[in-house]
N, C-alpha and C positions, 0 to 999 in steps of 0.2 A: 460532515459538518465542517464547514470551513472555518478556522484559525485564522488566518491574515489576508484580507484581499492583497494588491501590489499596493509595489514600493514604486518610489519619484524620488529616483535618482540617490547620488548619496548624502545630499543634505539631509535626506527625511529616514535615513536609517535608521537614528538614534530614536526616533518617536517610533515607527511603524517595528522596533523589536520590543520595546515596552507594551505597544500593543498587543503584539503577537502572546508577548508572556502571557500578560492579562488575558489573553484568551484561550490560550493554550490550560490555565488554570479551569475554565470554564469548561474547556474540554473535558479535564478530569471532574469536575463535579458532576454532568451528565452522567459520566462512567461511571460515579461513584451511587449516581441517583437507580442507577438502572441493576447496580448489583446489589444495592439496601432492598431494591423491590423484590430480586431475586431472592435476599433472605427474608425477607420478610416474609416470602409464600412460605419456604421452608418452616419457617418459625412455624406458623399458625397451623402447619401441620406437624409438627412437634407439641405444641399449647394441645391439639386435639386429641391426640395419641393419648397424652399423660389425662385429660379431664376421664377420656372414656375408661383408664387404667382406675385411678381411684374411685369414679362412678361404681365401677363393677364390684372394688373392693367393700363399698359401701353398702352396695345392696346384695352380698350375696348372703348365703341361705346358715344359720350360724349352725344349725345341724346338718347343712351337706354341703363344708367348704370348697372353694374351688379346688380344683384337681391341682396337685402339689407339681404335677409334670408341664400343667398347662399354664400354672402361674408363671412358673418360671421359662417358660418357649416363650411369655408376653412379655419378661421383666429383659430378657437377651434382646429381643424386640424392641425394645425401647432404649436399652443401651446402645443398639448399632444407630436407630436413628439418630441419638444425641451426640455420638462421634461423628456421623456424615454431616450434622448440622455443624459443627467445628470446623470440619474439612473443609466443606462450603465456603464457610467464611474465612477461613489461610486463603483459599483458593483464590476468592475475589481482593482482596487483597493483593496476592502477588501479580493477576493480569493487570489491576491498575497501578501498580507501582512499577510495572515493566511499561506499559502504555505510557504512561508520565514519563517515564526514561526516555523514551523512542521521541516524544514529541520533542523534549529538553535538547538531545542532540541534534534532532533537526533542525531548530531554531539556529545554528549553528551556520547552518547554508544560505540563510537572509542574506541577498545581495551578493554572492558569489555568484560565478561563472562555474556550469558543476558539468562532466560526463557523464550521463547514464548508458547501461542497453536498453536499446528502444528501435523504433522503426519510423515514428514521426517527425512530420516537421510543417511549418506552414509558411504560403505564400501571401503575397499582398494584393497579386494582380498586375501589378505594374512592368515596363517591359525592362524596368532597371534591378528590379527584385532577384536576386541570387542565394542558394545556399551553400553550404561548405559540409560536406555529409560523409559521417570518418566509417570507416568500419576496421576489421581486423580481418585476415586468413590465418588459419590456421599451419599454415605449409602454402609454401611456394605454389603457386597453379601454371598452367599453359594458359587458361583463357578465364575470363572474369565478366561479367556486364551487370551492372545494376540497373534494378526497374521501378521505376517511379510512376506512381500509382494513386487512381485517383480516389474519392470516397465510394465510387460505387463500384472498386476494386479491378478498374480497368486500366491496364497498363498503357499510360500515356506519352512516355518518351523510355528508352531503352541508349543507355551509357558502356563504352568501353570503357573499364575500368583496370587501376594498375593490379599486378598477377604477384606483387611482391609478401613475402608471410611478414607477418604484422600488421602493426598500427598504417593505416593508410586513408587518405581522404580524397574526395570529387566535390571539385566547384561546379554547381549545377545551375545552370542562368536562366532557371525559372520557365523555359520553356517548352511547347510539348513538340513531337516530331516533325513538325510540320514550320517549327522556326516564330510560332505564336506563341504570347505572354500568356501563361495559365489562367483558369481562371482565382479569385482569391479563394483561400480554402486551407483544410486539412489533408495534408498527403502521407504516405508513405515510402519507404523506399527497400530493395531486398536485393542482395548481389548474392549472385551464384558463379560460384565457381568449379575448376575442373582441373586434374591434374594430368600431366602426359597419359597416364595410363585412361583416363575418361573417369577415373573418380571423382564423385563431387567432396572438395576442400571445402571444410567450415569454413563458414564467415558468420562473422560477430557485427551487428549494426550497433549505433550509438544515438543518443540526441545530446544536445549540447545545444544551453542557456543558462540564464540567468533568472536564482532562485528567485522568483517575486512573492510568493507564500504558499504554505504549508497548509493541511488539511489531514483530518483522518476518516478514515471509510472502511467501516465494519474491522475497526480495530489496526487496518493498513496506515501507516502515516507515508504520504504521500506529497510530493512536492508540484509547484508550478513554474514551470518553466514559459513564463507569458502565457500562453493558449493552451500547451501542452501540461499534459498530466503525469508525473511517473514515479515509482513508489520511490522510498527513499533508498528501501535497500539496494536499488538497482545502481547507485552510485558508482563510479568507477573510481574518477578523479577531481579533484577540485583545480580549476584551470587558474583562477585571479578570486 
């Protein structure tokens, strides 16, 4: 359910996080619509329980009362339901007061420049189109090469990349092996690396954009980076 389509620039920040609020508010009344439905099933099998308890008690037999052992296996019965029907409801309560927290902090990222881990990124098509694509090793490597990859998961251009441990980045000039403008699209990219002895060193890829709005999906709050999708949690750093 998406929260805030994009922002336009930074004149319209102060209006598109008012909106965001206001919609973000709207997020949690769904949440809150969808966990009243969840108790309300509860309830009405709670309401059923107790009709069939005193039905029984009404009509039972006054010269051969119910069995003293079995009333009370039904009255224990009916106490644990009316504790889980409690539970229930703390319960839904705390997912949407933690869900409401999650979204509240994200609104946070409107209009920043943020780091996530990730693997995407996308082109325009044009032969002037470039990216800037960070990742991290783990430890120093002998050899390194990232691959950049298309949607239908076919490696389109292959990069020497620097072997240094840490934060490290590749300017990528949008083209595929063959020295052609890509086509426009959603790409990926994934650097492997190696160390003297032939072990493969971690690498950490990144995406890096600018938040233009927030959403949540199946309780994930999740941000946009223009085209790009990636949860919130996956944040690294806030750049600007």
């Amino acid at each position: 359910m998406s929260i805030l389509g994009g922002l336009s620039g930074n004149t319209s920040s102060s209006s598109s996080s008012t909106s965001s609020s206001s919609n973000s508010v709207s997020n949690s009344s769904s949440s809150s619509s969808s966990s009243s439905a969840v108790s309300a099933s509860v309830q009405s099998e709670y309401n059923t329980f107790l009709t069939l308890l005193t039905t029984e008690l009404q009509n039972q037999d006054p010269t051969s009362p119910l069995d003293t052992n079995q009333f009370t296996s039904q009255l224990v019965a009916f106490s644990a339901l009316e504790q889980n029907l409690q539970t229930n409801s703390l319960l839904q309560q705390l997912v949407t007061s933690q869900s409401q927290g999650q979204v509240n902090g994200a609104l946070g990222y409107l209009g920043h420049t943020v780091q996530a881990t990730g693997d995407s990124f996308t082109l325009d098509g044009s032969s002037s189109d470039s990216q800037t694509l960070s990742y991290s090793l783990a430890s120093t490597a002998k050899t390194a090469v990232m691959n950049v990859i298309n949607s239908s998961g076919t490696t389109v251009r292959q990069l020497t990349v620097d072997t240094g441990a840490g934060a490290q980045s590749e300017t990528f000039d949008g083209n595929d092996s063959s020295g052609d403008p890509l086509p426009a699209g959603t790409y990926t990219f994934q650097v492997q690396a190696t160390d003297a002895t032939g072990t493969a060193v971690v690498a950490t890829t990144y995406e890096t954009g600018e938040v233009t709005g927030i959403d949540t999906t199946n309780g994930v709050v999740n941000l946009h980076l223009g085209s790009i999708t990636v949860p919130a949690s996956n944040v690294v750093q806030v750049i600007s």
